[in-house]
N, C-alpha and C positions, 0 to 999 in steps of 0.2 A: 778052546772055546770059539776062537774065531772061523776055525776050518769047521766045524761043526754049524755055524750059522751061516757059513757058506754056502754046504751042502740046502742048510733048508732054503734059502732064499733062490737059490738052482732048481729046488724040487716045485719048489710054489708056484714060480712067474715062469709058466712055459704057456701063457696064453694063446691063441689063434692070434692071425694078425686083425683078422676084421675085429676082435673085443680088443683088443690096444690100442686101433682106430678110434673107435666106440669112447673109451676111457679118454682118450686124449682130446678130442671133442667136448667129452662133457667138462674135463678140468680147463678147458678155455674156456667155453661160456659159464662156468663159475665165474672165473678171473672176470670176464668181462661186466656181468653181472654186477659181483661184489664192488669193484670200482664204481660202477652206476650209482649202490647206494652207500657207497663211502661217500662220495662227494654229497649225497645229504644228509649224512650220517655224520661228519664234520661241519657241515654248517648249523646245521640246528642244533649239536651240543655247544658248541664253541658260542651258538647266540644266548641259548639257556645260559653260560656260564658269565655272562655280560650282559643278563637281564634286558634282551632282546629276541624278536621273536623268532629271527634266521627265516628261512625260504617258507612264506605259508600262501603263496598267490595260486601258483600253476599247480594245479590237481589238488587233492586233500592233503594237510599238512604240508605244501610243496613238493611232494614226491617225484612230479614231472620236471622239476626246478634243475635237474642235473640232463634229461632231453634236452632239454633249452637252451643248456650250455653247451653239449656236443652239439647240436645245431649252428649254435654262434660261429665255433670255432671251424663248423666245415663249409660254411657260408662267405670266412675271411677271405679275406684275397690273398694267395702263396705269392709270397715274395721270397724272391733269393739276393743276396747279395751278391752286388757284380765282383767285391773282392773275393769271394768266396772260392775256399777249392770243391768244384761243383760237385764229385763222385762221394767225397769223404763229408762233404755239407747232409746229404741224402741219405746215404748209409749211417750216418754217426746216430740220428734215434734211431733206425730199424735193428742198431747193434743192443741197444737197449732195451725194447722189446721184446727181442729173440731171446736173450738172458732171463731176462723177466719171468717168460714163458717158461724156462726149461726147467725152474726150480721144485714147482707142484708136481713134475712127475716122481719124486721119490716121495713123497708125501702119504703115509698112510690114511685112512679115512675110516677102515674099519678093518674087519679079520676075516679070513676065507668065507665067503658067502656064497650061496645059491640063489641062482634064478629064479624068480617066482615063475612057477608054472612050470621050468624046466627041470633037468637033473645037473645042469652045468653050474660048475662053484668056480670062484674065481675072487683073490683078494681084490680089497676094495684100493685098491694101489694100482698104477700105472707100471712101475719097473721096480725092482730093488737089487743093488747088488753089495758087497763088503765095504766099499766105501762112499756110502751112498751120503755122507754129513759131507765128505770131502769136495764129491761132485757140487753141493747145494755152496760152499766156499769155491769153489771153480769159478761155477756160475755168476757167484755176486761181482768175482774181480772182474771179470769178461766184461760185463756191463759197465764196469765204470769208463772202459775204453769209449763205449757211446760218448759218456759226455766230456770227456778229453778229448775224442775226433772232433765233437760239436763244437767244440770252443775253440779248439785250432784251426778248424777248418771256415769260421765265421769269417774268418780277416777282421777282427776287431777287438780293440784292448781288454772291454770289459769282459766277453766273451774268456779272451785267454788269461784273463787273470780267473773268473770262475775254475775253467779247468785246470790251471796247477793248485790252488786249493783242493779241488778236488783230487785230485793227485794226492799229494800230501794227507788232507783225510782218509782215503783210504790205506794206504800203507801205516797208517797210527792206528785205526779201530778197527781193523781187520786184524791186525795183531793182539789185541785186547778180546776181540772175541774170539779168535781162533787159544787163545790160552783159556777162555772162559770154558773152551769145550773139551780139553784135555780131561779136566775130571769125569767128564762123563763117560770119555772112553777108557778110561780107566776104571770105572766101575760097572761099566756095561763089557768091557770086555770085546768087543766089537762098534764098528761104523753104522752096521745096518740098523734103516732108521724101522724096519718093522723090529727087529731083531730088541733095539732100546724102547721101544714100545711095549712090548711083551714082557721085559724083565720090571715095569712098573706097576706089577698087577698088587703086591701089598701097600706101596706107598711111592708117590708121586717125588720124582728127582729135586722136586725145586724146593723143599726139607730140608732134605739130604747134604744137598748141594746149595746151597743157598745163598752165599756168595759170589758162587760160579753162573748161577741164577740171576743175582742183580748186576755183575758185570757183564752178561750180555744182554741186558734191557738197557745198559746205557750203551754198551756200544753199538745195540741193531737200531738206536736212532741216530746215532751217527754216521753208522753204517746208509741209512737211508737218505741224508742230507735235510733232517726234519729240527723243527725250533726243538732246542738252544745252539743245534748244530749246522744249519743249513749256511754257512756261509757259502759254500762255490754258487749261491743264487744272491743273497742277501742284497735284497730290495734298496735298500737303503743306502749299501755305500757302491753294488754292482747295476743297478738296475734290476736284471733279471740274473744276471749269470753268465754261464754258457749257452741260455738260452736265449739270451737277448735278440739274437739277431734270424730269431725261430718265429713263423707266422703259422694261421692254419691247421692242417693237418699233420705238420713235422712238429708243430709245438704241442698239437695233442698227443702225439707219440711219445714225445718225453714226460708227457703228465702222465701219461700210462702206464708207462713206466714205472714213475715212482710211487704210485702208489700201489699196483702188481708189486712191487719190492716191501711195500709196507705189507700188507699179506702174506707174503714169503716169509719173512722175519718174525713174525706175528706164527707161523704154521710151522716152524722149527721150533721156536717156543714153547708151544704147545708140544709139540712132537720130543722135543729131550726133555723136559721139564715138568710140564704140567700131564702127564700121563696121555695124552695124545687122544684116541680118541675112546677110553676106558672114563667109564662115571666114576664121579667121584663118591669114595666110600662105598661103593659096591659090595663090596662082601661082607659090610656091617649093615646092610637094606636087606628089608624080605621079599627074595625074589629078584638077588642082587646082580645076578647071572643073566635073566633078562634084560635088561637093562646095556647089558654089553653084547647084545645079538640083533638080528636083524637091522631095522632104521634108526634104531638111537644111535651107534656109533655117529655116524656121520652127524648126525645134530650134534652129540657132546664137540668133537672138533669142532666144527661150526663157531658154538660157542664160545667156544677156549679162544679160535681166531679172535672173533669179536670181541671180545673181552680186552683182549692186547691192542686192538685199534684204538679202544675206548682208553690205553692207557698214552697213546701217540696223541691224541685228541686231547687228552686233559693237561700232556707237557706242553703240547703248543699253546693251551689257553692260558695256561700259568705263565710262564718264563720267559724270559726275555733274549735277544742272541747275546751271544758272547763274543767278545774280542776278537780276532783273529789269536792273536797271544795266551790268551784265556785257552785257547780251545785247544791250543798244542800243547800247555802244556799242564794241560786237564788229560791231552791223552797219555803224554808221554813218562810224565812225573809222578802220575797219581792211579792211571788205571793199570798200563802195562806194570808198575813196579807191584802193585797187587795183585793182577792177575800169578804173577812170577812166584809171590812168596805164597797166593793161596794154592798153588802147583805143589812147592814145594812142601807145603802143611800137611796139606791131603794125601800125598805119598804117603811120605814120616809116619802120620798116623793110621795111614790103613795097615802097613806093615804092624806097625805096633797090636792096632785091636786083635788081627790076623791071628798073630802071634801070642796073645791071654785070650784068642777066644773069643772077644768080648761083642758087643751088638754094635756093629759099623752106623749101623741108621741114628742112634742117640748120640754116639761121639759127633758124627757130620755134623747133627744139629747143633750142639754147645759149641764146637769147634765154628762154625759157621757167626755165632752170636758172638762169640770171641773176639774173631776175626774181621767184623763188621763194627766192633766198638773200637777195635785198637786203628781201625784208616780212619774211621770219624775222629776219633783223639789226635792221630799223624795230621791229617789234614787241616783241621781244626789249628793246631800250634801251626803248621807250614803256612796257614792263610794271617794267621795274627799277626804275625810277627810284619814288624815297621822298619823301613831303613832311617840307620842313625842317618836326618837333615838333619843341620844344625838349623832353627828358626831367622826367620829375615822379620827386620821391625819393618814397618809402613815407613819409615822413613829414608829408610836406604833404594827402596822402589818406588817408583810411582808409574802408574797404571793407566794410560794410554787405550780404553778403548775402541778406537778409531784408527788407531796409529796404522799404518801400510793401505790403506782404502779399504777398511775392512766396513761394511759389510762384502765390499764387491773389492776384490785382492785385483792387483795392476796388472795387465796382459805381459808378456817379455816386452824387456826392453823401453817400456813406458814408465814414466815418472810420473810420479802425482803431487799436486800443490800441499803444502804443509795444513795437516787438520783445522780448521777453525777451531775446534774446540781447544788444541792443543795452545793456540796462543791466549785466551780467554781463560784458561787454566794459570797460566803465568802472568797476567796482568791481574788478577784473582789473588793470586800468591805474593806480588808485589804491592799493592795495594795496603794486603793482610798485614803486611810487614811493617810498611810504613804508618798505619794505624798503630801498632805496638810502640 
């Protein structure tokens, strides 16, 4: 099966070079585009969802409110740091955009088409070859070099603590989504992503598959550094990140980045899962065949994209970050050990159906619902469970707090005078006493 989708994705993509000019063009200023109205496409749901009105000043609805912002940021002043290593400072976001960029070319949009007005047909895809899911995992690790060079090459702490977090995230959910995608090549038979697009023409993967489905929605926000999971940025205890020491135009490059990444993620999605760019229930509609020719493909995609932004938009409005701790070993304990056993389910069972015959599509599903109650039940007892403390009475402790200069803790090597409060507590207590 696989040499056979070989041959056809050989036979398809032998375009001219001026039309893969042409396509490669147009799939940039998508990207560029969709960024534009992400960034008001997240402020206005995130204000809706905190009963606030988000960007409604510059043009109708705000819509120019993300102009405004590219403006700001090309208007900053480019500052470098003198620590900085200055080649690997420069390159580390253009490493991340150039990644960004390279993922939408295996990306289907629609199915062999013609020219209006011409006789030339040409898929609505940029390139496709046998391991086209592989190259699209290529590409995301490549990028994370960006912001590992950024943060090494800052000369600064907070900087290089971003990047090996980031480090460490990605070798944890890159591995959770690369097992999430096993099944699907195991049921497609093939990498090629036109190839898994065309075998969802009765029924959409994310069913089927539907475990394999929710472990890669949590790992392509991890995978993106988005809330619950952005710590290599997290405001709070890093500043910025890796980006901290980023002004200007090199700090819009890494915003570009990540969110070209959030689109990526979002269009593989769509693309193994949600039937890519095929309407949904087509062949139970009158006129179901239409519907998946000419300009709706690319609208259904379109959609399917936006839909998964809308679902990055809604985790960052809910939740909260997680721990450093929490996060590893959310990936390590609880995704990869799932990923592993719904691997190993979904084998076991295809052979099995294989073997009586039986309808693979109805087993995935129960198999899936199964398999979705027994980590909720795993995890559930893994999170309850309390370590035996033995309890401390108030009397064995007492609580101090002030104790070491706290609000403001002592520089090295400086000593601080003993708390007021702490002796006004003990003449408090002596007092008490003596009253008894």
């Amino acid at each position: 099966m696989i040499a056979a989708s070989s041959d056809l994705v050989a036979a398809e993509f032998n375009d001219p070079i001026w039309v893969s000019i042409i396509k490669a063009v147009v799939i940039v200023v998508f990207l560029l585009l969709s960024v534009i109205f992400a960034l008001w496409f997240e402020r206005r749901v995130i204000g809706r969802m905190q009963l606030r009105p988000g960007p409604n000043v510059r043009g109708p609805l705000g819509l120019l409110q993300p102009i405004a912002d590219a403006g700001k940021l090309l208007l900053k002043e480019d500052m470098t740091v003198r620590a900085a290593d200055k080649i690997l400072y420069i390159v580390a976001p253009v490493i991340s955009v150039f990644s960004s960029l390279l993922i939408f070319s295996v990306i289907p949009f629609g199915p062999t088409t013609t020219i209006p007005f011409t006789d030339f047909s040409t898929p609505l895809q940029l390139t496709d070859f046998p391991s086209s899911v592989l190259f699209v995992l290529a590409c995301a690790s490549v990028g994370v070099y960006g912001i590992v060079l950024g943060g090494w090459a800052s000369g600064s702490t907070y900087p290089l603590m971003g990047a090996i977090r980031s480090t460490a995230q990605v070798i944890s959910y890159e591995l959770a989504m690369g097992l999430s995608l096993v099944t699907v090549f195991l049921l497609a038979g093939s990498m090629s992503t036109s190839s898994i697009v065309a075998q969802q023409d009765p029924i959409w993967w994310a069913w089927p598959l539907l475990p394999a489905f929710i472990l890669y929605v949590i790992s392509m926000v991890g995978e993106t550094n988005r809330l619950p999971f952005d710590l290599p940025e997290a405001e709070g205890e890093l500043v910025a990140g890796f980006m901290t020491e980023y002004s200007s135009m090199k700090f819009a490059w890494f915003f570009l980045a990540e969110y070209i990444n959030m689109l990526n993620v979002s269009a593989v999605a769509a693309t193994l899962f949600l039937g890519g760019w095929r309407a949904p229930w087509a062949e139970s509609w009158p006129g179901g065949e239409f519907l998946n020719s000419g300009i709706f493909p690319p609208i259904w995609m379109i959609i399917k994209i936006w839909l998964m932004m809308f679902l990055f938009v809604w985790i960052r409005g809910s939740m909260v970050r997680f721990r450093y701790d929490q996060f590893m070993r959310f990936g390590w304990k609880i995704l990869i050990p799932a990923g592993l056993g719904w691997v190993v389910f979904y084998s076991i069972g295809r052979q099995t159906m294989d073997y009586f015959d039986r309808d693979l599509a109805v087993y995935d599903g129960v198999a899936g619902i199964v398999a979705i109650l027994l980590t909720f039940a795993i995890v559930s007892f893994v999170m309850d469970r309390k370590p035996n403390v033995e309890p401390v009475s108030d009397e064995e402790v007492e609580i101090d707090a002030f104790a070491g200069g706290y609000p403001v803790p002592p520089m090295p090597g400086q000593t601080l005078p003993p708390s007021p409060r702490s002796s006004r507590t003990v003449e408090a207590t002596t007092d008490g006493g003596t009253d008894d």
